[in-house]
C-alpha positions as CSV (number, residue, x, y, z in Angstrom):
1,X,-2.4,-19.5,-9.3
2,X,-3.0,-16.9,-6.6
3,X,-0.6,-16.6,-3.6
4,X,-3.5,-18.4,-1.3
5,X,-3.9,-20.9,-3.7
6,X,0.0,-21.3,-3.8
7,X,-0.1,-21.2,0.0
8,X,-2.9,-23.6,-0.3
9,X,-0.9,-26.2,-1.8
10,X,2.1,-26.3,-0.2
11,X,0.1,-26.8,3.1
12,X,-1.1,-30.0,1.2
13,X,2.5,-31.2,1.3
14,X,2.8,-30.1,-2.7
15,X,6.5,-29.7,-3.2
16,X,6.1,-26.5,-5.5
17,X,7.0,-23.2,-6.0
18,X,6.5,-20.0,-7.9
19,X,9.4,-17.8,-9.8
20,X,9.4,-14.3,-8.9
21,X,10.7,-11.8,-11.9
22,X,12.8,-9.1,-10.4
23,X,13.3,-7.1,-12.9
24,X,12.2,-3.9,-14.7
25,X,13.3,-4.2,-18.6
26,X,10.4,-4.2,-21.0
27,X,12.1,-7.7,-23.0
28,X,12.2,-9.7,-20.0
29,X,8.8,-8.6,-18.8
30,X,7.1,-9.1,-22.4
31,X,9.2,-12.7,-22.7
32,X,7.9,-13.6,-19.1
33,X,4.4,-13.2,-19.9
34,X,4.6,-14.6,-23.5
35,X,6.6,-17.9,-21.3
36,X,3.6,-17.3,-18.8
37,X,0.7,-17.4,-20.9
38,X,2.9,-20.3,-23.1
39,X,2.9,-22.9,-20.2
40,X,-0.3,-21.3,-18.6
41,X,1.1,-20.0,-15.2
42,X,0.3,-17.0,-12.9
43,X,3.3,-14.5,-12.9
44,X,5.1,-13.2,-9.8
45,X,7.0,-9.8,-10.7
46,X,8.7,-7.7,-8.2
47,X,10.5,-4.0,-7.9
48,X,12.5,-3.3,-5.5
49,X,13.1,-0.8,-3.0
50,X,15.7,1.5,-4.4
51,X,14.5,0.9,-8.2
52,X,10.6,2.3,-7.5
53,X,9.4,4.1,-4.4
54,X,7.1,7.0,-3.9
55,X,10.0,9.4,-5.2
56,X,10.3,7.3,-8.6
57,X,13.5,5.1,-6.9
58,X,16.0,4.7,-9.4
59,X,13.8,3.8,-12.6
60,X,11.8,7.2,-11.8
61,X,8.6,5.0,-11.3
62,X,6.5,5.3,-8.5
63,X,4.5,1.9,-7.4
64,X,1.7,3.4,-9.2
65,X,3.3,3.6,-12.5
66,X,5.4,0.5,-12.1
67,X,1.7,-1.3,-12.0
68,X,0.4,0.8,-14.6
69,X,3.9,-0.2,-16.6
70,X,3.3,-3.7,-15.9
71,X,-0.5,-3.9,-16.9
72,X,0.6,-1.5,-20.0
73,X,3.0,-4.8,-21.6
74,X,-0.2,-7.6,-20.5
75,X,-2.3,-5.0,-22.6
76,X,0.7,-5.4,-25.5
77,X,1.0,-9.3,-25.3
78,X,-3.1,-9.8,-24.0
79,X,-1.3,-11.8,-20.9
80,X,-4.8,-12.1,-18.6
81,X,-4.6,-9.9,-15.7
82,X,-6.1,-11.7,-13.1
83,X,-3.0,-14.3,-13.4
84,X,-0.1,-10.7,-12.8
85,X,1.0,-10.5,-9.0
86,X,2.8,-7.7,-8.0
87,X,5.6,-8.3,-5.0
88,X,7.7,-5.7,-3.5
89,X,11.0,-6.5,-2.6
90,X,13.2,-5.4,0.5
91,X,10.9,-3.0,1.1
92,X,12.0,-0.9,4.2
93,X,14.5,1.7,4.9
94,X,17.1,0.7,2.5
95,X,18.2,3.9,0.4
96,X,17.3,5.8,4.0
97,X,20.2,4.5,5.8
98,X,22.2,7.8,6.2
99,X,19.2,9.0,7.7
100,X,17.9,9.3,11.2
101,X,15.5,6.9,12.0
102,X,12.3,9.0,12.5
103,X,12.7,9.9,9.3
104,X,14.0,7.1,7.3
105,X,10.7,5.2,8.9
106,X,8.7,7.7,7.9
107,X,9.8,7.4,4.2
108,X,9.4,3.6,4.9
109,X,5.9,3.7,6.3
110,X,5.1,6.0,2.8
111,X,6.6,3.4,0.8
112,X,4.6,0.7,2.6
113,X,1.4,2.6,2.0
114,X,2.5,3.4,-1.8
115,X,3.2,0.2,-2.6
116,X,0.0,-1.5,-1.1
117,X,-2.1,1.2,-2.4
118,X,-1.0,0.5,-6.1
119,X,-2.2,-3.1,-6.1
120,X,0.5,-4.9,-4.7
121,X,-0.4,-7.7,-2.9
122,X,3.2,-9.3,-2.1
123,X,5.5,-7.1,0.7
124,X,8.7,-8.2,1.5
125,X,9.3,-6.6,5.1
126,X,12.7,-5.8,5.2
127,X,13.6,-3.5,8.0
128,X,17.5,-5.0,8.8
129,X,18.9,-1.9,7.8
130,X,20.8,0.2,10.3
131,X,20.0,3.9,10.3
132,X,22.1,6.9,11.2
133,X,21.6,7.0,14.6
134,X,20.7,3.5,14.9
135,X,22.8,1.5,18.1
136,X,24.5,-1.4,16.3
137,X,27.3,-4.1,17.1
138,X,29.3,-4.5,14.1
139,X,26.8,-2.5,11.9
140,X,24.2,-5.4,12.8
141,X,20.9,-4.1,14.7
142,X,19.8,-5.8,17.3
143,X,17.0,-8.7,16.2
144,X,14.1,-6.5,18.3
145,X,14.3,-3.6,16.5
146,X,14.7,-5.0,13.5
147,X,10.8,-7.2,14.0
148,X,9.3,-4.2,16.0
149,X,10.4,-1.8,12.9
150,X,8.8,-4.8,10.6
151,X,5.3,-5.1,13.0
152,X,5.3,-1.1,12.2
153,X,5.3,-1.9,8.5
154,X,3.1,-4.4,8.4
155,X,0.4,-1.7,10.4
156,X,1.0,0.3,7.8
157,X,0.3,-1.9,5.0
158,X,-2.9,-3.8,6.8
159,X,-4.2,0.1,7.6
160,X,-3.7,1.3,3.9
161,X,-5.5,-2.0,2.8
162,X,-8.3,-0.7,4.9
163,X,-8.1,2.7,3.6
164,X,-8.8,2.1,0.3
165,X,-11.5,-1.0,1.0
166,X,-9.8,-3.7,-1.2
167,X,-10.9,-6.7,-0.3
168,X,-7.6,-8.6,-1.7
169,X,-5.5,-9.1,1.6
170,X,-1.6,-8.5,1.3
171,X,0.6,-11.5,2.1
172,X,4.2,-10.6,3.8
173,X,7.4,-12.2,3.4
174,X,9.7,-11.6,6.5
175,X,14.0,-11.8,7.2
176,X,16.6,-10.6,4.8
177,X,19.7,-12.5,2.9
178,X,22.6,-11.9,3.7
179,X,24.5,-9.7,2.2
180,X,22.2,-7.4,1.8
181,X,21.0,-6.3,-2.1
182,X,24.1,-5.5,-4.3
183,X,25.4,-9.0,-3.9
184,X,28.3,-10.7,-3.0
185,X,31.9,-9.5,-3.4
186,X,34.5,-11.3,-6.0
187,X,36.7,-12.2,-3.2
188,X,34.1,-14.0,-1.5
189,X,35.4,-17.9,-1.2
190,X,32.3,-18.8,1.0
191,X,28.7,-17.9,1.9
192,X,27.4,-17.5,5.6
193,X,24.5,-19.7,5.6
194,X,21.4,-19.0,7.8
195,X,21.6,-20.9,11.1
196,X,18.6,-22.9,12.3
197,X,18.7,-20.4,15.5
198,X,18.9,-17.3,13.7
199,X,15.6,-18.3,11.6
200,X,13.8,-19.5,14.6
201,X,14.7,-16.2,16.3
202,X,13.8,-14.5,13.0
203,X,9.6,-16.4,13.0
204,X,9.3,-15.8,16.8
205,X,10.5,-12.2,17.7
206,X,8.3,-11.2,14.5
207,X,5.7,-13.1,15.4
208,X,5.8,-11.7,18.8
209,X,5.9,-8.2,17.5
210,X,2.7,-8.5,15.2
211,X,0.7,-9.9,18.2
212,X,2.0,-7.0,19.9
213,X,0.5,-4.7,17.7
214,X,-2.5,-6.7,17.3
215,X,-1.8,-7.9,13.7
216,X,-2.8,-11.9,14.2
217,X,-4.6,-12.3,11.2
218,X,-1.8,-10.6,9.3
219,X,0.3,-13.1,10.9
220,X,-1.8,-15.6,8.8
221,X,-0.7,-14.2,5.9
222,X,3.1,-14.4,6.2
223,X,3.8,-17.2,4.3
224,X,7.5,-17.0,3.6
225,X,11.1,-16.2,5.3
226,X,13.9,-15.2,3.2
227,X,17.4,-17.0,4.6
228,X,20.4,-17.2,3.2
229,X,21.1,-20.9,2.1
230,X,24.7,-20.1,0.4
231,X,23.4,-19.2,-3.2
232,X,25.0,-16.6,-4.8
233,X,26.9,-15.4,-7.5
234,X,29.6,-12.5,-8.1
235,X,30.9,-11.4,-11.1
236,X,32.6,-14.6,-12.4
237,X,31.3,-17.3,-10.1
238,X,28.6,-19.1,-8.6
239,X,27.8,-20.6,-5.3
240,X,25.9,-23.5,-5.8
241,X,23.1,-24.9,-3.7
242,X,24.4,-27.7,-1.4
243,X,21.4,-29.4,-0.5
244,X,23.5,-31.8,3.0
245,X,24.8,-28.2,3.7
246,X,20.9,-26.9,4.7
247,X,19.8,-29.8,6.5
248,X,19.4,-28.4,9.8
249,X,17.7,-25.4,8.2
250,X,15.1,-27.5,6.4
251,X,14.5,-29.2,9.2
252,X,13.7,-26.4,11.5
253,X,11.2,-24.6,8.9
254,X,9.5,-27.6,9.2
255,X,8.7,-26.7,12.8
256,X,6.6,-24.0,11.2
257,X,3.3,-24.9,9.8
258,X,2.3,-22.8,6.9
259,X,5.6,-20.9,6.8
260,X,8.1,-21.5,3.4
261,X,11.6,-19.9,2.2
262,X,12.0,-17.3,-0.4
263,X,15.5,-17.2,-1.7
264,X,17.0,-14.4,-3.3
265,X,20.1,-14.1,-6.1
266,X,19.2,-17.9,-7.3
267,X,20.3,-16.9,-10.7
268,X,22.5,-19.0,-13.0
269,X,21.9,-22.3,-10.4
270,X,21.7,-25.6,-12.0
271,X,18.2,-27.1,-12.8
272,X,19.4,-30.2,-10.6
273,X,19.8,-27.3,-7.8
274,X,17.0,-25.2,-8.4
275,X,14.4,-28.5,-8.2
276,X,16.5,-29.5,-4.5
277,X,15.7,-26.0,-3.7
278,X,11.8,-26.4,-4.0
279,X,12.1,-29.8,-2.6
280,X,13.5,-28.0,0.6
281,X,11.1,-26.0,1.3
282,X,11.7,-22.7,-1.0
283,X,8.6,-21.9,-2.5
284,X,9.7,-18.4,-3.6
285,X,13.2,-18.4,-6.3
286,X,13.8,-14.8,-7.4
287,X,15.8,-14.7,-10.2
288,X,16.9,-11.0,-12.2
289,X,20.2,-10.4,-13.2
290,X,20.3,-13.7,-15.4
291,X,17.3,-12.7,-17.2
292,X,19.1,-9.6,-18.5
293,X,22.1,-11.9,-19.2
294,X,20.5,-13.9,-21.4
295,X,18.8,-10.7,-23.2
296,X,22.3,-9.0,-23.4
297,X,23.9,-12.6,-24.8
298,X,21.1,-12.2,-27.9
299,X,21.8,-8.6,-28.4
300,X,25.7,-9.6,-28.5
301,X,25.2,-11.8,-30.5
302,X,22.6,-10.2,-32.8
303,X,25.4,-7.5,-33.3
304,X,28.1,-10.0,-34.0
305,X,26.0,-11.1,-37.0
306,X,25.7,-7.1,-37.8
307,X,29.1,-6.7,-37.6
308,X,29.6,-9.5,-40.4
309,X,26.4,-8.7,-42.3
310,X,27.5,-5.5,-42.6
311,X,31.3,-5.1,-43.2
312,X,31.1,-4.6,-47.1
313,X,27.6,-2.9,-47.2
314,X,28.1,1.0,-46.7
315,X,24.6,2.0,-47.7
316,X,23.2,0.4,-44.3
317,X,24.7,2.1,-40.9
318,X,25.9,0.2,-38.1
319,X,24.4,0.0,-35.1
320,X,26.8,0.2,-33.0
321,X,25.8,-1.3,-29.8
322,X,28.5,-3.1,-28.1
323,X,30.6,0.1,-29.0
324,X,27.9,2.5,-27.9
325,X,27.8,0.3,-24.4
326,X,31.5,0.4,-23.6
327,X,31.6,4.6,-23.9
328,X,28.7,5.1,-22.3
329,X,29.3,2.8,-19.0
330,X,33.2,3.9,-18.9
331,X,31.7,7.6,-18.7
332,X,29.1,6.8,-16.4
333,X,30.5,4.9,-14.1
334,X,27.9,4.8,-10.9
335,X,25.7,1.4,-11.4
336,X,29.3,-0.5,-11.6
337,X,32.6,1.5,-9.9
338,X,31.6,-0.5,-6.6
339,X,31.2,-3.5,-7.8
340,X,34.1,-3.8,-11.2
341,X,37.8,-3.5,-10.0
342,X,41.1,-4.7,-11.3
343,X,43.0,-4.4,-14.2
344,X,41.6,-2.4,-17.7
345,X,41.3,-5.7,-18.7
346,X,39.2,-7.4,-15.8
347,X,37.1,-4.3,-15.7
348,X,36.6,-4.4,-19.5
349,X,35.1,-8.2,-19.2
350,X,33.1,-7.1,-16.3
351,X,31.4,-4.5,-18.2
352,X,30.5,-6.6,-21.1
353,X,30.0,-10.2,-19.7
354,X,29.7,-10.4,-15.7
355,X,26.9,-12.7,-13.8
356,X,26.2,-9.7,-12.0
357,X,25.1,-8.0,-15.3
358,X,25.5,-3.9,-13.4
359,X,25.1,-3.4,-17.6
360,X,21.2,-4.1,-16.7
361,X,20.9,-0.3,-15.8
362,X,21.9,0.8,-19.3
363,X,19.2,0.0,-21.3
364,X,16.8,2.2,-21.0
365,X,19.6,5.1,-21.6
366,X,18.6,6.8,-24.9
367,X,21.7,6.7,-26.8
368,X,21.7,2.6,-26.2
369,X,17.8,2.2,-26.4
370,X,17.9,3.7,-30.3
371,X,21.5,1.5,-30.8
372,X,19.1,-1.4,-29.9
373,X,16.5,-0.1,-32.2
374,X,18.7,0.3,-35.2
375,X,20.4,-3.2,-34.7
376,X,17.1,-4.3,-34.9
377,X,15.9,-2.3,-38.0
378,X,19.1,-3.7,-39.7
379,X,19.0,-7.3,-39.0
380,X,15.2,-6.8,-40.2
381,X,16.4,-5.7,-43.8
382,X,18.3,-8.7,-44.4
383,X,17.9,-12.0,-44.0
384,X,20.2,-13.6,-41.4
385,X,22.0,-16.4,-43.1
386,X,21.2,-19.6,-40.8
387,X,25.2,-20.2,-40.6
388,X,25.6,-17.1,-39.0
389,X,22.8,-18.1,-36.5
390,X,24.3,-21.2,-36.2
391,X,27.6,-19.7,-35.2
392,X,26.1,-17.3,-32.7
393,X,23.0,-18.6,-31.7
394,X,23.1,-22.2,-31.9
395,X,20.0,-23.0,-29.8
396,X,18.3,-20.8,-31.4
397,X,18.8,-22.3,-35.0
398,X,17.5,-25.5,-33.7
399,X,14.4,-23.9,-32.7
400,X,14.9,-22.5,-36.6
401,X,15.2,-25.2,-38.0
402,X,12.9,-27.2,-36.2
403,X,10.0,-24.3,-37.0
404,X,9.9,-23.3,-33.6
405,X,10.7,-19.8,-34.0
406,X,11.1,-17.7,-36.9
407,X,14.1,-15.7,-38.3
408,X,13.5,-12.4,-36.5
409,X,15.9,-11.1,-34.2
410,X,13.0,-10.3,-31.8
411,X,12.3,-13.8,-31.4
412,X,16.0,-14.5,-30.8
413,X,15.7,-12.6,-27.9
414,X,12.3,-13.9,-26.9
415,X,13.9,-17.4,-27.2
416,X,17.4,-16.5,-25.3
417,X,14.8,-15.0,-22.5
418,X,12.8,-18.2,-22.7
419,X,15.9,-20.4,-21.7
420,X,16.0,-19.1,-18.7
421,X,12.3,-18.7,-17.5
422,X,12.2,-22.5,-18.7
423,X,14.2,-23.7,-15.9
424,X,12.6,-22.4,-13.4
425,X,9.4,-23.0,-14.6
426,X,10.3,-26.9,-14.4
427,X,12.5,-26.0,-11.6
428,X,9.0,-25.1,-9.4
429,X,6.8,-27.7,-10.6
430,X,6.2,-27.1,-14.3
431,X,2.2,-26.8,-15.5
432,X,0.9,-27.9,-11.8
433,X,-1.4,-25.7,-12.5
434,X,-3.9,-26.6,-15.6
């Protein structure tokens, strides 16, 4: 299902939605697909800003090789590529903040243009940052500049489609969350939810600015405003969705024909939550860190059964991957100092077992990419007893047991993956499209 054919039946009065994947690991991609092609559903998967840019972002991947990276694992699984859409998510002048403006925008408007040229055909306009020499009250830029800087982005984009003749039209999403990406803090006890005026001041100023520019019929294509509705999650709690406590948000969106809610950091929310989320209104639920949650839970788990498997068998050498984890993220320190604090204690359960899973930035590091690849080679060799599955993955030896899945430790993780993917794809409507 293509975003106009999304688009197409929401405006029908369809309460649906579609998941977007934010996230970059190879498992989670490969398990989205397999889910994907499983429960036959187009796939929405998104990179952000800081993780892939036209400098390679944090990942080192330009949009370019992000699709290419992306169509590469559809080759591996033979997931159709007509059903992949590619989003791109706060994209604006986010890791240009300490920047002047005319130059931050500059990198922006090259990001824009990158990202649109390499196939993507979802933009998240996200221009709420303030820049170095930005005028601000409280670190908050004025609503006008923040729509006139997104009306510049959007030119960008709609020009660059031009450019290169595709006939595929972008569609925009528009606002930010608050906070901004990185999350919430642990000491957070509440969640500023979006005000009714705030998101009617978001749709009009923008729409105001696009006319301005001339960009009507992009203005068609926004289909979505991202608001904070008091979802989120730190590193050991969640803020549920509280459907009385967005009301007067629903309401108002309502006043917009054609216009929907994406919501951002939905991760670890209750089925009962997610579906009340859709109901509302949010036809967009971007979900990431819990993915690599529940891959990180199999691995754990997959090495607890090592551990055991292994402690009277010297001919076979450990994997080491929980170990291997610990040194390398107490040496490297920079995708976690800012977010883990407290005690050696509270910082060593952060590490290994936080919601907000800063551990996802690991694994592609060499030293725990082969730990992963031994652990996998080992649990190969032998046979893992179905107790021991039992003990550590006990939804998983159901499946087992029921001949769902078989006893590879790749399909472990497939499954773990699957868990997760499941809900939403209930949570938005299930097979709605056959």
């Amino acid at each position: 299902m293509s975003l106009k054919n999304l688009l197409n039946k929401l405006n029908d009065g369809k309460r649906i939605g579609i998941t977007s994947i934010c996230s970059a690991n190879k498992y989670v991609i490969e398990a989205a697909m397999l889910h994907a092609k499983k429960y036959n559903y187009d796939l929405l998967i998104e990179s952000t800003s800081n993780q892939v840019d036209q400098f390679g972002g944090y990942t080192g991947m330009t949009p370019k090789d992000f699709h290419n990276y992306v169509y590469s694992i559809a080759e591996e699984t033979n997931f159709p590529k007509e059903k992949l859409i590619l989003g791109g998510d706060h994209l604006g002048p986010n890791v240009w903040q300490n920047q002047k403006a005319e130059i931050a925008m500059q990198n922006t408007f090259e990001q824009i243009a990158a990202y649109v040229s390499a196939g993507y055909t979802k933009i998240h306009l996200d221009s709420s940052f303030a820049l170095a020499d930005d005028e601000t009250e409280k670190g908050i830029l004025p609503p006008e500049v923040i729509t006139e800087r997104a009306a510049q982005m959007c030119e960008v984009a709609e020009k660059t489609k031009n450019k290169i003749g595709t006939e595929i039209k972008p569609y925009y999403v528009i606002g930010t969350d608050v906070p901004i990406p990185g999350g919430a803090t642990e000491n957070e006890n509440s969640i500023k939810i979006t005000t009714p005026d705030e998101l009617e001041e978001t749709i009009e100023l923008t729409k105001k600015a696009f006319y301005k520019r001339g960009l009507q019929d992009a203005w068609e294509r926004v289909i979505a405003v991202v608001v904070q509705p008091g979802v989120e999650f730190t590193n050991s709690k969640v803020f549920p969705y509280v459907k009385i406590n967005n009301f007067d948000l629903v309401k108002k969106i309502e006043e917009f024909n054609g216009l929907y809610f994406e919501a951002h950091s939905t991760d670890y929310q209750k089925f009962s939550d997610l579906k009340n989320m859709v109901n509302d209104h949010f036809a967009i639920l971007k979900v990431g860190p819990w993915l690599t949650f529940a891959l990180r839970e199999a691995l754990f788990s997959l090495s607890y059964m090592e551990k055991e498997l292994l402690k009277y068998d010297s001919k076979i050498q450990s994997a080491n991957l929980i170990d291997n984890i610990n040194t390398l993220m107490k040496k490297e320190k920079k995708y976690w100092e800012k977010y883990y604090t407290g005690s050696d204690e509270e910082i060593h359960l952060a590490l290994n077992f936080s919601y907000s899973d800063r551990l996802r930035y690991y694994w592609t590091n060499s030293t725990i990419n082969e730990s992963v690849k031994q652990l996998l080679k080992n649990l190969n060799q032998i046979k893992i007893p179905e107790t021991l599955i039992s003990q550590f993955l006990p939804n998983q030896y159901s499946e087992l047991r029921k001949g769902q899945i078989k006893n590879k430790p790749e399909e472990f993780i497939k499954s773990k993956i699957f868990e997760v993917l499941s809900v939403y794809h209930y949570a938005v409507g299930g097979n709605f499209e056959k």
